[in-house]
N, C-alpha and C positions, 0 to 999 in steps of 0.2 A: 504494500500500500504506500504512493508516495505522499506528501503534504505541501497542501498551496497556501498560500497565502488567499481569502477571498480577493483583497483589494489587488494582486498581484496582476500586472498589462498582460504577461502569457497566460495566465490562466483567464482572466478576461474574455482572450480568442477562443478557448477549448466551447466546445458544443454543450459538454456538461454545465457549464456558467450559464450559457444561454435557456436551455431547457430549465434550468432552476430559479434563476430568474424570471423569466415566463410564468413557472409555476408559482412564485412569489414577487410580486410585482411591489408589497406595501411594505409596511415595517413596524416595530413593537421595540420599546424601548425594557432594557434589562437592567437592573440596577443590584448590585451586589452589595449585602453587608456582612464583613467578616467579625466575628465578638467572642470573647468568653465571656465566662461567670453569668450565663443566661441573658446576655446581651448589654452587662454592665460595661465591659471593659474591651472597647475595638482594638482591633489586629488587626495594625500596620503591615505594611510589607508582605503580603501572603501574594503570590504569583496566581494570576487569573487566567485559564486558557480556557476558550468558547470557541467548539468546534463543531461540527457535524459531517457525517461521514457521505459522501456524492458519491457514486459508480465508483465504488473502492477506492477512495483517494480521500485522506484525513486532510477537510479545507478547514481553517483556522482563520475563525471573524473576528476575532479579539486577541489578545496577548499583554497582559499588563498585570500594573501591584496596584492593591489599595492602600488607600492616604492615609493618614494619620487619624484620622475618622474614621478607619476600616470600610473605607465606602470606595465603590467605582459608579458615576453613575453616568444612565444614558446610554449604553451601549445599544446601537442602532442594529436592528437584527431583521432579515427580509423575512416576509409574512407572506401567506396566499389573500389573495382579495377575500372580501368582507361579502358572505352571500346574504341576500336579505330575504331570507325565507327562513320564519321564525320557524318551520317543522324539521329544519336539519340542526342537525348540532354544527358551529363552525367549523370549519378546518383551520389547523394550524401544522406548526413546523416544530419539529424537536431537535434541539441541539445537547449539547457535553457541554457540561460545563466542569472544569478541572481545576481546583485550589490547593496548591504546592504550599507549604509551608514547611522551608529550607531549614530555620536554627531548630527544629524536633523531629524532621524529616516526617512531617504528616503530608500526604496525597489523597484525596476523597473526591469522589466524583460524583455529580447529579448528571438528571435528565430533566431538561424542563421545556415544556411545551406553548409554543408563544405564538400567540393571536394576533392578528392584526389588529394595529391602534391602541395596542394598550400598553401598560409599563408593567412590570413583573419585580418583584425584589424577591429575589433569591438570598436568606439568610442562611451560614454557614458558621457555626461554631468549631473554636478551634479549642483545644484544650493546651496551651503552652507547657511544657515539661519545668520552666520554673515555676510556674504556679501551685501546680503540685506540688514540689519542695519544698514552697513557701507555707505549703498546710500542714507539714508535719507533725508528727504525732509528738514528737517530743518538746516542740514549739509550744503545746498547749495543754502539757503534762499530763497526758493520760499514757 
């Protein structure tokens, strides 16, 4: 399987880009929040990959870290058109989404499925390996 970049000019040309694009012509915004302690405490720096897999080839829409907020927001992601017949359910698009977290070596993966016009926040809890430490048993004399 190789890997494109979505925004990449040669994969642009490929037939695959066109037909997927075709089939999603709109788009849905993704906004990430990475936290521990039940969403007390955001996590910086965790590596964001949003991917979805085309005619065997891992294409990658996104590739970045969250802020000091633990936030990425706004990731623009193509959607299929909005049918307007209240007796279907809509169609949408599933993509990967991948959160590295390099200083405890944590990797975890979603699937999330995104509609057009809408904004999606995908919350992701990290549990850091000093936090742990920081709760130990002998910290707090039992």
């Amino acid at each position: 399987m190789n890997t494109y970049n979505f925004n990449d000019s040669l994969y642009k040309e490929t037939e695959s880009y066109k037909n997927f694009i075709n089939d999603n012509p709109t788009t849905a915004n993704l906004n990430i929040r990475t936290s521990a302690a039940n969403s007390a405490i955001p996590i910086s720096g965790v590596r964001i990959i949003v991917s979805k897999e085309i005619d065997n080839n891992k294409i990658i829409f996104f590739d970045g870290e969250t802020d000091e907020s633990g936030m990425i927001n706004n990731i623009k992601l193509p959607t299929p058109r909005v049918v307007s017949d209240d007796l279907e359910a809509p169609n949408g698009t599933t993509y990967n989404i991948e959160a590295i977290y390099v200083e405890d070596n944590i990797d975890k993966n979603y699937k999330i499925l995104m509609y057009p016009d809408i904004c999606v926040v995908q919350n992701i809890n990290i549990v850091p390996t000093m936090m742990v430490a920081s709760w130990s048993v002998d910290e707090y004399g039992s």
